[in-house]
C-alpha positions in Angstrom: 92.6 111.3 90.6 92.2 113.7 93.4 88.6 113.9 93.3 88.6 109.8 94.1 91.8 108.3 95.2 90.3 104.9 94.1 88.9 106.1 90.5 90.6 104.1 88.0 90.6 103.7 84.3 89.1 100.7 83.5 91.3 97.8 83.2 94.0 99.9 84.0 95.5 99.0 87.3 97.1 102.5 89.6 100.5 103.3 89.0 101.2 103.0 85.1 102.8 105.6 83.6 101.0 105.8 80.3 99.3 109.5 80.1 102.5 111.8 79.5 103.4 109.3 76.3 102.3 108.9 73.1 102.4 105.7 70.6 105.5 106.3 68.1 105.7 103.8 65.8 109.3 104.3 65.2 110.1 102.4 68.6 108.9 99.3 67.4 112.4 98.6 66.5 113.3 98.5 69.7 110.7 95.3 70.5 112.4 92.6 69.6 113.7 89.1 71.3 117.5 90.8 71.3 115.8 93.5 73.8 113.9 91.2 75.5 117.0 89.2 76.1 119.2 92.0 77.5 116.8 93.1 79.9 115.8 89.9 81.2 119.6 89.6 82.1 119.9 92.8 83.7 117.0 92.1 85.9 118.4 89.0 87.1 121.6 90.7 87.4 119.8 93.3 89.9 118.2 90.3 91.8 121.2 88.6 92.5 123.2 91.9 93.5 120.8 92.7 96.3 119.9 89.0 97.2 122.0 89.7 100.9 119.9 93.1 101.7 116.8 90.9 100.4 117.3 88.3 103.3 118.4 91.0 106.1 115.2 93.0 104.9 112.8 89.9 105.4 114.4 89.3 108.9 113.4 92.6 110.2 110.5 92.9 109.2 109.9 89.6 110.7 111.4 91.2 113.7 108.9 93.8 113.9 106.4 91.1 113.2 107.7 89.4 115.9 107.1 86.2 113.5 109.0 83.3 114.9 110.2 79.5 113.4 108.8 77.0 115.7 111.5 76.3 117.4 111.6 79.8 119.0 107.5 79.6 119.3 107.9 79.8 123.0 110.6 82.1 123.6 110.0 85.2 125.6 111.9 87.8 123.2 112.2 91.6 124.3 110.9 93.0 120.6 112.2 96.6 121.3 112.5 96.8 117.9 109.1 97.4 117.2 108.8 100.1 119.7 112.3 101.8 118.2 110.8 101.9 114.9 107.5 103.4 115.6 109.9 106.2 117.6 111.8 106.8 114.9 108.8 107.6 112.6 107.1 109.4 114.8 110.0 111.7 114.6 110.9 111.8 111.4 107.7 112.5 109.9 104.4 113.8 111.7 101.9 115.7 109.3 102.0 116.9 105.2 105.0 118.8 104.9 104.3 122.4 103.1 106.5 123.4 100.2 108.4 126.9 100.3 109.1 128.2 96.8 110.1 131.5 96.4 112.1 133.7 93.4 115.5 132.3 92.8 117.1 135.9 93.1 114.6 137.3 95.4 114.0 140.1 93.3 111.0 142.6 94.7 110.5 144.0 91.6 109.4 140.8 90.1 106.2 140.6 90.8 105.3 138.0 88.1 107.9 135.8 89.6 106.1 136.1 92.8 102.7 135.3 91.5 104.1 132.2 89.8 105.7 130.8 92.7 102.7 131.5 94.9 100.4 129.5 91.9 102.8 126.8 91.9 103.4 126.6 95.6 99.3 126.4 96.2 99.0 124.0 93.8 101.4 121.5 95.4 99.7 122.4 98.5 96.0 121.5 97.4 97.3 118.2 95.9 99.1 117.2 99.0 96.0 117.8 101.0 93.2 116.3 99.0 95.5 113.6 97.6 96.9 111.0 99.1 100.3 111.8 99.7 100.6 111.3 103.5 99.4 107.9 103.2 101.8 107.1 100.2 104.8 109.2 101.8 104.2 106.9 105.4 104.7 103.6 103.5 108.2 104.9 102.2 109.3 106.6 105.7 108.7 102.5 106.7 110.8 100.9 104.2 113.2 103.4 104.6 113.3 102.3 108.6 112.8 98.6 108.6 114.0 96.9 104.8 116.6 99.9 105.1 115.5 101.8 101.4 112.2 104.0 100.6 110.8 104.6 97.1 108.4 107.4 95.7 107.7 107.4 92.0 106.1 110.8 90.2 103.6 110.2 87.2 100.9 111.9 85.1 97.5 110.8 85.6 94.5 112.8 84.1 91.1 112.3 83.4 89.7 112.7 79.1 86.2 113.4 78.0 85.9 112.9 74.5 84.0 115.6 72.6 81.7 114.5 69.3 82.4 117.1 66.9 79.8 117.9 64.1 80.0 115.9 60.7 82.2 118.0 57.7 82.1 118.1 54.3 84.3 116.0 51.7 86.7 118.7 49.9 85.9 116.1 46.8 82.7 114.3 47.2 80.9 117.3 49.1 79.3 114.0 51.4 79.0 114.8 55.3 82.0 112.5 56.8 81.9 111.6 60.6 84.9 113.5 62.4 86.6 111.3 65.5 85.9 112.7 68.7 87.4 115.9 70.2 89.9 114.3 73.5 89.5 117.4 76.3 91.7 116.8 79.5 89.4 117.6 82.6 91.4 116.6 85.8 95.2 116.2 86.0 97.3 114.9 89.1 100.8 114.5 89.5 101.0 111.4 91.3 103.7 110.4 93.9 103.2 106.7 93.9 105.0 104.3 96.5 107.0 101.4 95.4 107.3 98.3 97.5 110.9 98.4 98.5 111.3 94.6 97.1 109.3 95.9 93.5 112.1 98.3 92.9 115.2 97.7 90.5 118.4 99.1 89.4 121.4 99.0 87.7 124.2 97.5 89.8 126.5 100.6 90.0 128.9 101.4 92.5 127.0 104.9 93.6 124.1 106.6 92.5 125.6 108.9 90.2 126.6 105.9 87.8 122.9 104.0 87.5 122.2 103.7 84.3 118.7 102.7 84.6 115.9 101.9 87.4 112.6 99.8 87.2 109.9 99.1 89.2 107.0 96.1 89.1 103.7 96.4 88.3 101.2 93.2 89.1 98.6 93.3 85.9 95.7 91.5 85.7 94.9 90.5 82.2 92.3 92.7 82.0 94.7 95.5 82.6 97.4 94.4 80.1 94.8 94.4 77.6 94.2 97.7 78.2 97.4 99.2 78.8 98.9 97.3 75.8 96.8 96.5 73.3 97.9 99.1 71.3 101.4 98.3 71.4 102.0 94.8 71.2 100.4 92.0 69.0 97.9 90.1 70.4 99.9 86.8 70.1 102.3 88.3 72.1 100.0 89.0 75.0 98.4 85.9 74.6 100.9 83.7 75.3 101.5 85.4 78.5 101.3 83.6 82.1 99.5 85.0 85.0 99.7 83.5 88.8 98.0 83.5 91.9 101.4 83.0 94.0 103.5 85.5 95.2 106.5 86.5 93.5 109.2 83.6 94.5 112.3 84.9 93.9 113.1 84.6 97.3 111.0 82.4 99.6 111.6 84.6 102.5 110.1 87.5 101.3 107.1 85.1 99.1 105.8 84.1 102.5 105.6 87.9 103.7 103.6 88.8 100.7 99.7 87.5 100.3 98.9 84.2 100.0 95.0 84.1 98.5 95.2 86.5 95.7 91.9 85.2 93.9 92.6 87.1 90.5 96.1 86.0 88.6 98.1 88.7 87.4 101.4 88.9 85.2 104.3 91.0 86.9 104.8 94.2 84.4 108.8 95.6 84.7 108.5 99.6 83.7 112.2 100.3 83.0 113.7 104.1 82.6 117.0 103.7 80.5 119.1 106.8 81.1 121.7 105.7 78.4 119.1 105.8 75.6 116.2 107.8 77.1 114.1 105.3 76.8 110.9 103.9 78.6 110.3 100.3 78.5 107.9 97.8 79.6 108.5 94.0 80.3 107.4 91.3 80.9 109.6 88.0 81.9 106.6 85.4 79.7 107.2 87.4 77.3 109.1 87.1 73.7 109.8 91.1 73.1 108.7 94.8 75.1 105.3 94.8 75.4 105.6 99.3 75.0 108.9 100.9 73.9 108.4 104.8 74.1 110.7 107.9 74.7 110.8 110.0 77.6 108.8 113.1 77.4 108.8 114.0 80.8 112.2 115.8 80.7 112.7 115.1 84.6 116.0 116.2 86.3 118.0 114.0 86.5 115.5 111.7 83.5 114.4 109.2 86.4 110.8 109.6 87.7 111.9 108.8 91.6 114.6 111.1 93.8 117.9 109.7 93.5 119.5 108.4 95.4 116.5 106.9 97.3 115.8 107.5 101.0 118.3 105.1 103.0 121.3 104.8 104.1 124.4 103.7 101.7 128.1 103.8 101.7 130.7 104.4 98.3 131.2 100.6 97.9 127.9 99.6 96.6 124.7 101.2 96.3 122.9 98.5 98.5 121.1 99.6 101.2 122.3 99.4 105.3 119.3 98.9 107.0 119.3 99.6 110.9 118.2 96.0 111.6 121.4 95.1 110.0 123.6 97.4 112.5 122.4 97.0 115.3 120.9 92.8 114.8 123.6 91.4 117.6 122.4 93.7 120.1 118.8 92.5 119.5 119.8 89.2 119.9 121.9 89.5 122.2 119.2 91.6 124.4 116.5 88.3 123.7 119.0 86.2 125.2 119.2 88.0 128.4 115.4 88.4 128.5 115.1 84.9 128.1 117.3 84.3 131.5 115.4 87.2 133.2 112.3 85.2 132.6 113.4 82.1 133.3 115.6 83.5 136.5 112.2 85.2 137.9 110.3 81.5 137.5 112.8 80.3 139.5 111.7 83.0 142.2 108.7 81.3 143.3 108.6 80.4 147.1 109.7 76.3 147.4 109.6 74.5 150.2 110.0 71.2 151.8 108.1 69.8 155.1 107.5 66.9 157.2 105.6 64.3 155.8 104.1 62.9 159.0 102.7 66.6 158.9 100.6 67.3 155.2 98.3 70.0 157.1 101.7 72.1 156.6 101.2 72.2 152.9 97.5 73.3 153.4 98.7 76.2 155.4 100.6 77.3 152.3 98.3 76.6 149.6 94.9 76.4 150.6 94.3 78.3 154.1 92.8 81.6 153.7 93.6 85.0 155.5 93.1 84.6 159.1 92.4 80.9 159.2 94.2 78.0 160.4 94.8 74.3 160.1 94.7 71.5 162.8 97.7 69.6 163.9 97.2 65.6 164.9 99.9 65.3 167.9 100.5 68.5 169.0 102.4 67.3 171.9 105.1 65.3 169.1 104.8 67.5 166.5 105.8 70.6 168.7 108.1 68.2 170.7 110.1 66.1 169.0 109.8 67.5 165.5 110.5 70.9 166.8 107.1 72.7 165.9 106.8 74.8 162.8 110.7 75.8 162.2 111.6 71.9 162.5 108.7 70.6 160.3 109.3 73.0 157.4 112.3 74.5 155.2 112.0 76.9 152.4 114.8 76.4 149.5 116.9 80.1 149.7 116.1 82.3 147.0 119.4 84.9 147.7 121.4 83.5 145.2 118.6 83.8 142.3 117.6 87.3 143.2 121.1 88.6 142.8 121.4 86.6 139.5 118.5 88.2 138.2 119.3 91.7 139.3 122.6 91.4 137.5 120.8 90.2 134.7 118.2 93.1 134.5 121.2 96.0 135.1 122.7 94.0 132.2 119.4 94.1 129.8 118.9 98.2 130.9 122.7 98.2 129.5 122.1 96.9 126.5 119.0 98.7 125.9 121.0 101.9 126.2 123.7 100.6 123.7 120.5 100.2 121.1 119.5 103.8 121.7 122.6 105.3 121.3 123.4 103.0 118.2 119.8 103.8 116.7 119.8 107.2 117.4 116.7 106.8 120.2 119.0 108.3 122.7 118.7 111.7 120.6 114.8 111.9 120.2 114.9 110.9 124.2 116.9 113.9 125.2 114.7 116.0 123.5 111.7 115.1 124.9 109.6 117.5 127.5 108.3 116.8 130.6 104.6 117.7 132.2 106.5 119.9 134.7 109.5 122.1 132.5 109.3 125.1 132.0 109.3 126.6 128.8 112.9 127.6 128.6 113.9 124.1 129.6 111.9 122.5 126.6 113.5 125.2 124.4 117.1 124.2 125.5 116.5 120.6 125.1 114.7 120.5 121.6 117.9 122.5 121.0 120.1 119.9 122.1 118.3 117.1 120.9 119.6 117.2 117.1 122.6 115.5 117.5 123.0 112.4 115.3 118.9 111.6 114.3 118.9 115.8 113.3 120.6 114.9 110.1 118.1 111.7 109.2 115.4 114.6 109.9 117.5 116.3 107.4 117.5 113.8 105.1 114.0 113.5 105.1 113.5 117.0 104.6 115.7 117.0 101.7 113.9 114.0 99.8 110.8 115.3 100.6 112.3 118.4 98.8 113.3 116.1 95.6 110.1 114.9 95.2 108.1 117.6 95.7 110.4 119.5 93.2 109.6 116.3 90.5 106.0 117.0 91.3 106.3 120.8 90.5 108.2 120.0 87.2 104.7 117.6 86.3 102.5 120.6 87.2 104.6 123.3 85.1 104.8 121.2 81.9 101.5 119.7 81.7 98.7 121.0 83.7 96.2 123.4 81.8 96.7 127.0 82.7 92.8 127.2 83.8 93.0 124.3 86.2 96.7 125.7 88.0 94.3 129.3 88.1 91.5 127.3 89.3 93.4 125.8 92.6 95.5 128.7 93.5 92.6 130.7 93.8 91.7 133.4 95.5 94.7 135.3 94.9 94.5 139.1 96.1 93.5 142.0 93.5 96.3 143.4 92.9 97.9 140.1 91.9 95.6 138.8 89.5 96.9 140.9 87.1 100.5 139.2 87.2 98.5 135.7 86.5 98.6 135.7 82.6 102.7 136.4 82.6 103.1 134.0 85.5 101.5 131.3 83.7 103.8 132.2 80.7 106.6 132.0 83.0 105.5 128.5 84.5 105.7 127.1 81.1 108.6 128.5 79.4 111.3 128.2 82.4 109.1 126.4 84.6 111.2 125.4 87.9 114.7 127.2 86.6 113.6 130.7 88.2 112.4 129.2 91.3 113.5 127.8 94.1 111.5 125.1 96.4 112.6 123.6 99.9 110.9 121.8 102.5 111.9 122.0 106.8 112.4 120.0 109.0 110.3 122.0 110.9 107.2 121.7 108.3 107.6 117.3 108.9 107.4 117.7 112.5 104.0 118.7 115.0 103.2 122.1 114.8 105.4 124.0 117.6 102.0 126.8 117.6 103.9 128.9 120.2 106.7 129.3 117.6 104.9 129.8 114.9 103.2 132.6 116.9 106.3 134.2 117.7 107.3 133.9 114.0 104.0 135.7 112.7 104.4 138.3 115.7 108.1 138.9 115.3 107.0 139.7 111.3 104.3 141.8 112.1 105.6 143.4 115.0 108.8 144.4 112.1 106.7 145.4 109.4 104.7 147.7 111.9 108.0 149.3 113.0 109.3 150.0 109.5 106.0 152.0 108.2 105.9 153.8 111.3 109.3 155.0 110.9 108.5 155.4 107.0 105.7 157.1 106.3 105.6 159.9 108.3 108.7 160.7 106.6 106.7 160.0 103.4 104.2 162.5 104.6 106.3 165.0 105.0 108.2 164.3 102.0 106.5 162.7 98.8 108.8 162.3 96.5 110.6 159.8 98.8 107.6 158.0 98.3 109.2 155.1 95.7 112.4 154.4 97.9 109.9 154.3 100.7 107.7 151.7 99.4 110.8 150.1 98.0 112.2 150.0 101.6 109.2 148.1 103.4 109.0 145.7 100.4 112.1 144.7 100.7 111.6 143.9 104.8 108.6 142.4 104.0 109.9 139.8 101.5 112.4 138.4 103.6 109.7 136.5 106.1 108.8 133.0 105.1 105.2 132.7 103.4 105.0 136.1 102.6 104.5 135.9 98.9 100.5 136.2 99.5 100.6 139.5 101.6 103.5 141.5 99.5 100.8 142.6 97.0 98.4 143.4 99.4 101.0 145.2 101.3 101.9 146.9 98.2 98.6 148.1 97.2 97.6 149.3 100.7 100.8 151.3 100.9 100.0 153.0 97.4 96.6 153.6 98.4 97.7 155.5 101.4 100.1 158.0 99.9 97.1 158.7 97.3 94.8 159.1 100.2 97.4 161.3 101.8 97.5 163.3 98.9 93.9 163.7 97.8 93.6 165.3 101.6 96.2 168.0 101.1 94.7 169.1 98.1 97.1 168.1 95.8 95.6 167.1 92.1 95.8 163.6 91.8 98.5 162.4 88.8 99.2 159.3 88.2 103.0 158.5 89.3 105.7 157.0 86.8 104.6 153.6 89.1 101.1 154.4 88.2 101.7 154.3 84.5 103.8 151.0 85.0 101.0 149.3 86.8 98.7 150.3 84.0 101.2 149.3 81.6 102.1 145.9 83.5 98.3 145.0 83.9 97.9 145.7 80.2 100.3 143.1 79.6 99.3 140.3 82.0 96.0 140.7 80.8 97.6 140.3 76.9 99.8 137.4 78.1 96.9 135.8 79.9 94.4 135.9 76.6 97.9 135.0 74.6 98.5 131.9 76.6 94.4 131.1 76.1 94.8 131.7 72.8 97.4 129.5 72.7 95.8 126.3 74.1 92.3 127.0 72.0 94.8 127.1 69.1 96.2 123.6 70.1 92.9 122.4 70.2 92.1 123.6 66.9 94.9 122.8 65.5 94.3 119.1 66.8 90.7 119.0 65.3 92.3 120.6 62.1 94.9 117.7 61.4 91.8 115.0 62.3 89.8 116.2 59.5 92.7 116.0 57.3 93.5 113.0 58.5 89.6 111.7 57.4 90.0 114.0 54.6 92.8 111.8 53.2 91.6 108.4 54.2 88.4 109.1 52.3 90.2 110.3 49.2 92.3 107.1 49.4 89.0 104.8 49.9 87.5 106.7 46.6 90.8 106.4 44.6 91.0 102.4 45.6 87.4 102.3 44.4 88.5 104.0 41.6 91.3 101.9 40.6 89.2 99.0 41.1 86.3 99.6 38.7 89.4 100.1 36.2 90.9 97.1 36.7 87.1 95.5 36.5 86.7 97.3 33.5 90.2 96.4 31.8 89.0 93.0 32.8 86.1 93.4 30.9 87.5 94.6 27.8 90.0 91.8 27.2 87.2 89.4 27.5 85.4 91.3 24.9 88.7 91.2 22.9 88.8 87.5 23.6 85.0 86.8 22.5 85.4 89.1 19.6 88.9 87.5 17.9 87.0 84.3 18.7 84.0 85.3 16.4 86.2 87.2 13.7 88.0 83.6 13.1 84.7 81.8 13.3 83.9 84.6 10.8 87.2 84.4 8.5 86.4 80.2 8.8 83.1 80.7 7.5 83.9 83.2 4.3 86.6 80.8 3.9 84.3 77.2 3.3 81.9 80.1 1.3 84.4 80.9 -1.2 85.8 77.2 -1.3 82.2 76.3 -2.5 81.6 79.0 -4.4 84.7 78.2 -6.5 84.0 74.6 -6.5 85.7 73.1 -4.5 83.2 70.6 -3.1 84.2 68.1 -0.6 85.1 64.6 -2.0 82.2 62.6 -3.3 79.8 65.4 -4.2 77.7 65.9 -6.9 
């Protein structure tokens, strides 16, 4: 949660979706070994469709590893890569973006629109900030740069405190029965999780629009599954499931890239999203059937939990991604090739010489003799004579033809470093950049000319960024509590908290349809402060003009006072972020033409406005207790149906009691029947032998 990044549920590992659903027993049907079967085949279906941008992913990041097979071990490679990557990141993403959401039609009479946006928009802001969504959003920028595609995945996550509730009485008994505790939600976050770019599965479609399902995998420890699924599948189902230390070995490239001492075995948990049925699945590969099955009651746009398409690049052929590496991988080679030579021409540099043997102290004068020191000669007189001194007893191998070698070589290696900026789009964030020494209207004009090519990946950012953010809004609208969205947005200004009860209201019912939300590139990027200075002073400057123009005219003229205020509302709603100062603006502006009045004398009426200001505030404050009412009603309501729910359990326990003491009973009575036709024919038997003897009818040989 936002209050501890690393609080967890027990058990429970971070990043299952389990809050937003409930258990419904009528999915069971869907757990069976037929369902098991057909996603076990689509999942292997997805592996082998992306198996080539697997292997092209491992290579680079094994390039910006610079991880090597042995057999390159000593290679000097130029790993410009590395450095192009952490340039490309730096420009496409520098600090938490800030969300924009304003009234779809702009409407300045709308108020309650206003507020609603300016609750939702702080509360994406104070999740973004305390959260951890630049650390998550970094991770995907990556994978969208080096394995070519980046994944963010929205879910519910809130905290429960269970109330006790007092004992009630039986409606049959009159006996005090226990009540199950109250469930009271007291934090909720909705989560942007990343996925691993190799945990993330689809459909095989040839473009986005046609996926018919995604899926991403979850390593469980046992612990975990128990937790998460114990509830929903039978326990011989999750016993006979197999957990592992070693990493996932689908492909052995990318198993050596993942950890290799994971002490605690976990199972790898596949949470599908089937568009086609609107369904949620999870699965399990050890396993017979679905270990959950339940329907989607997020009511996403679009139903999948993650922006689609993802952040990468992709063409109308197949929805695989084109990773950089793979565009621009025979450059990068072919730029370690011509380092190699560099490296090895500039060996070949070193000074070599040959001398006279009959004269070693010529070899000391090279290597050993210090500054200003010298070496004795045996034989001056023959070895300045006839082997011709110094220039006769010494020759240095010519170093002319390497140097030129190598300084074609070098030009050649700038040549191709250009070619990898202008393929990679480096060459655009180069242009752009500022020197110590420009002046201001120079570093204007170049970060105007700097958008080319890398302007529209910006763009793209921007615009999943905007996707996401917009998925996060929809979490917040449909299940947050109305107290805690209140609770984060606040302080709002005076005059607005009257619109809060209707905005609420609003947030609920339509949530995201009347709004509209959109993220800058500017709002990615370091803060340009002299710009945003100029922005703030171009709006104030403008708003200062319009009242000065307006209100004396008001003063002279009342009446005109509405179109007036109607007038410097409408200015003042056209500059970005300026949802929190309109009704601040608009009270102050009220407040003056009643001041004005009061000072001329004039009785104080309230204005037709007046009236509708009471009337409006009348109504948030309605709507607000309506929507309270609302959720203490669903509480109720809850608590209600679990004493029923006791109430009827106990009345079947007393009615099985019941039936059993009949049955005892009924039990009882034919074994009285049984003992009593026994001693009425022992009876009829005896009268029987007493009237035989009576009669005389004695037994043979008698008296």
């Amino acid at each position: 949660m936002i209050t501890d990044n690393n609080e967890q549920n027990e058990g429970v590992e971070r990043g299952v979706s389990d809050d937003a659903f409930e258990n419904t027993p009528a999915l069971h049907q869907f757990q069976t070994e037929a369902e098991q079967d057909k996603w076990q085949r689509e999942l292997e279906a997805s592996r082998k469709e992306r198996k080539n941008w697997t292997d092209v992913a491992v290579k680079a990041l094994k390039r910006y590893r610079d991880e090597r097979s042995d057999a390159y071990k000593d290679s000097r490679f130029y790993n410009i890569y590395f450095l192009n990557t952490e340039q490309k990141l730096a420009a496409l993403y520098a600090r938490t973006p800030k969300a924009d959401i304003k009234r779809r039609f702009d409407d300045i009479q709308d108020d309650v629109s206003r507020v609603a946006s300016l609750l939702l928009q702080r509360n994406l802001d104070y999740e973004m900030d305390n959260g951890n969504f630049e650390g998550e959003f970094k991770q995907v920028l990556f994978d969208n740069a080096v394995p070519g595609m980046g994944i963010s995945w929205v879910r519910l996550d809130q905290d429960e405190l269970q109330q006790p509730q007092p004992d009630v009485l039986h409606p049959l008994t009159g006996e005090l029965m226990p009540q199950e505790p109250l469930t009271v939600i007291t934090e909720q976050e909705a989560c942007t999780d990343y996925v691993a770019w190799d945990d993330f599965y689809w459909s095989p479609c040839k473009v986005w629009t046609l996926c018919s399902w995604v899926a991403r995998r979850i390593p469980m420890t046992k612990d975990a599954i128990k937790a998460r699924f114990s509830n929903t599948a039978p326990a011989d189902v999750l016993a006979e499931l197999s957990y592992s230390t070693k990493p996932d070995s689908q492909s052995a490239g990318k198993a050596k890239l993942a950890p290799q001492n994971q002490t605690e075995p976990t199972a790898d948990i596949y949470e599908i999203w089937d568009k086609e049925r609107q369904l949620v699945l999870w699965v399990t590969e050890t396993a017979s059937i679905p270990l959950d099955v339940q329907e989607d009651t997020m009511d996403f746009e679009g139903f999948f939990p993650t922006p689609m398409p993802p952040l990468g690049r992709f063409d109308t052929s197949n929805t695989q991604p084109i990773s950089d590496y793979q565009l621009v991988k025979g450059k990068y080679e072919e730029l370690d090739k011509l380092n190699q030579r560099c490296s090895s021409l500039i060996d070949a540099l070193g000074v070599r010489y040959v001398y006279d043997a009959q004269s070693p102290e010529i070899k000391e004068l090279y290597t050993t003799v210090s500054e200003n020191q010298g070496v004795g000669v045996k034989n001056w007189a023959s070895f300045m004579g006839e082997r011709g001194g110094l220039q006769g007893s010494i020759q240095f191998a010519p170093l002319d033809q390497v140097a030129n070698t190598f300084n074609i070589a070098a030009a050649q290696l700038e040549r191709i470093k250009a070619q990898i900026y202008e393929v990679e789009g480096i060459s655009d964030i180069m242009r752009g950049e500022s020197m110590p020494y420009e002046t201001a209207t120079a570093t204007a004009a170049k970060s105007q000319q700097s958008g080319g090519r890398f302007a529209s990946r910006q763009h793209d950012v921007a615009k999943y960024v905007e996707k996401l953010l917009r998925l996060k809004a929809h979490v917040i609208c449909k299940f947050y509590q109305p107290d805690l969205i209140v609770q984060r947005a606040m302080p709002l200004a005076t005059h607005d908290q009257q619109f809060i009860g209707p905005a609420l209201q609003l947030l609920k019912d339509e949530q995201m349809s009347s709004f509209r939300l959109s993220v800058s590139v500017d709002s990615l990027q370091l803060p340009n402060w002299n710009t945003e200075k100029a922005e703030r002073s171009e709006a104030i400057q403008a708003i200062t003009k319009m009242m000065s123009v307006i209100l004396p005219g008001l003063q002279q003229t009342p009446e005109l006072a509405p179109l007036g205020l109607e007038l410097i509302k409408l200015g003042v709603s056209g500059f970005k972020g300026a949802q929190a100062i309109e009704g601040v603006i608009d009270n102050g502006l009220q407040q003056i033409m009643e001041a004005k009045q009061h000072s001329q004398g004039t009785p104080k009426l309230p204005s037709p406005d007046q009236f509708k200001a009471q009337a409006t505030a009348q109504k948030a404050q309605l709507d607000y207790q309506a929507v309270q009412m609302q959720e203490s009603t669903k509480l109720q309501i809850a608590q209600m149906q679990a004493q029923v729910k006791q109430a009827e359990m106990a009345q079947r326990q007393q009615q099985q009691e019941f039936d059993n003491r009949l049955n005892a009973m009924e039990v009882q009575l034919r074994q009285g029947e049984l003992v009593t036709n026994a001693a009425h024919q022992k009876a009829i038997q005896i009268h029987n032998a007493s009237v035989d003897l009576m009669n005389g009818n004695r037994p043979a040989g008698g008296q």
